[in-house]
N, C-alpha and C positions, 0 to 999 in steps of 0.2 A: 444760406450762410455767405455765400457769396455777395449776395445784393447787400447785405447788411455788411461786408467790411468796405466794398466800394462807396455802398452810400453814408457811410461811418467816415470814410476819408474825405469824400467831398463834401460831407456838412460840417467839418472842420472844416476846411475854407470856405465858410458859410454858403453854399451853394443851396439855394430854396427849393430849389426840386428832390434834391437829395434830403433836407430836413423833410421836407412833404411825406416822402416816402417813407424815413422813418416813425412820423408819426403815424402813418397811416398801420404802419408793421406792428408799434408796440400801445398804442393810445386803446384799441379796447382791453387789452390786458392790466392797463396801468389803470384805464376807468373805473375796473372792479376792484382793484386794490384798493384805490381810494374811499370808492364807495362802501367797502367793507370796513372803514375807519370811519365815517360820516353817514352813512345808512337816508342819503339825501344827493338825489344822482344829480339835480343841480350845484351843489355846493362839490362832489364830486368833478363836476364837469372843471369848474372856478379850477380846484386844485392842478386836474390834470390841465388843463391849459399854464398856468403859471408855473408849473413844472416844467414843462417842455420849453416855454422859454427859458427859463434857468439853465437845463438843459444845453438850449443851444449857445445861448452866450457863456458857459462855462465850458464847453465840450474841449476845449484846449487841456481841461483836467481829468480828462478822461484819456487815458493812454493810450489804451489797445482795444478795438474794436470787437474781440469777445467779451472783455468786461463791460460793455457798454450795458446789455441790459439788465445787467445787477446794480451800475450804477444809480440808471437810470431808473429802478425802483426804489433804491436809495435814496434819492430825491423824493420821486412821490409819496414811499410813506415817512420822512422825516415833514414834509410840506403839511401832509394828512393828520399829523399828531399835533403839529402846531397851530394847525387849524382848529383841530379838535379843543386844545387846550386855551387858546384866546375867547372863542365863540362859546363853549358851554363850560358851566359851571360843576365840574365833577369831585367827586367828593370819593374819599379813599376812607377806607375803615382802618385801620393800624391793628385791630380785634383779629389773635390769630385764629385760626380754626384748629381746635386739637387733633379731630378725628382728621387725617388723611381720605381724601376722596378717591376710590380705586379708578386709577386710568382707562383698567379692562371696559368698564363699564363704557366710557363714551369710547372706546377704540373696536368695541362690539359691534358699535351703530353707526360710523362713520357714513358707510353705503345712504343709511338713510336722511340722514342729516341734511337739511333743505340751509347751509349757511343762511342765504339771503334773508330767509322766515326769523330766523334762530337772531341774527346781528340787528334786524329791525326794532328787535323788541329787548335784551340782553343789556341792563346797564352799563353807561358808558364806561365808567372805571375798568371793569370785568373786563368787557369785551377789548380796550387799549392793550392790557393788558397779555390777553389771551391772543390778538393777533399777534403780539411781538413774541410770545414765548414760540406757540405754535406755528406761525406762517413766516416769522421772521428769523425764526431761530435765536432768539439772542436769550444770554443768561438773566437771573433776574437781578444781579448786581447793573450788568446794560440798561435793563427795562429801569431800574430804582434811576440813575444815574439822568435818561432818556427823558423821563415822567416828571422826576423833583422828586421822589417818595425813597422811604426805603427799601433795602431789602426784605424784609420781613411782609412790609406791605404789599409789595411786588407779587409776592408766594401766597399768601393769604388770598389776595383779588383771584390767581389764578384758581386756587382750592376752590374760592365759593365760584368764578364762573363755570367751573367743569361739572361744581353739584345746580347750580343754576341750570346747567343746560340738559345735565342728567334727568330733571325734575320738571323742565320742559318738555322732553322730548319722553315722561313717565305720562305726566298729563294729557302731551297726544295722543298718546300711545291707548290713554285709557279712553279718548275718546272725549275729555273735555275741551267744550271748544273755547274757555276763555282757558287761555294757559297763562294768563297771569298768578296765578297758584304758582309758577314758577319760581317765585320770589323766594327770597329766603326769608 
């Protein structure tokens, strides 16, 4: 904690050994953020580097040196959706799902749950979606607002990715190895 408020203050006056360091502290943490939005560690990489300059040429907005790396995730996955949303052509259902998908069910399996396996394959809608409710915490009025969509849409993606991934993670479970049966 220490190294990060010293070198938090000197890459404010843009000091390159201090940026260095922090990139070096937070860049694979923020790699796999990204790549958990683009499921393509090249295009990952793209992101996490034009973050981290943003990063430093903005770091004057960045106040206090504990919030640096919420910020600084802040960036990467606003960078990582926008990427997302320029480069692929995703498509939202507005079709709500009546039945409720019980949570128990994938909060059973967490432990087993391979992300990496699960995001490679998992529609992209869904999965935007599902990282912002889940790993970013935000409401789905946030995510509606975040995305273009609405709220309704927001809920609905999230419903069918949790039965998506329930229905993936039934398929391995059973032993089929094309778990494209996943699909709804």
């Amino acid at each position: 904690m220490k190294d990060l408020e010293k070198n938090f203050k000197l890459a404010k006056k843009q000091d390159r050994r201090a940026q260095k360091a922090l990139y070096e502290l937070f860049s694979a943490k923020m790699l796999a953020v990204a790549n958990s939005y683009t499921n393509n560690i090249h295009d990952a990489e793209d992101i996490l580097l034009n973050a981290f300059l943003k990063c430093f040429s903005k770091i004057e907005d960045c106040k206090e040196w504990k919030s640096f790396p919420f910020w600084l995730r802040k960036i990467v996955v606003n960078d990582s959706i926008t990427f997302v949303r320029k480069n692929r052509n995703i498509l939202y259902s507005d079709i709500e799902i009546a039945e409720d998908f019980p949570d128990d069910e994938i909060d059973d399996r967490l432990n087993e749950i391979d992300l990496e396996e699960i995001f490679s394959q998992i529609p992209e809608g869904y999965k935007l979606v599902f990282n912002l409710y889940v790993f970013e915490d935000k409401k789905h009025q946030e995510i509606a607002e975040i995305l273009n969509i609405s709220d309704g849409t927001s809920k609905s993606q999230l419903s069918k990715a949790k039965k998506w991934i329930a229905n993936y993670l039934k398929a391995k479970e059973n032993g089929q190895k094309n778990t494209e049966t996943a699909k709804i």
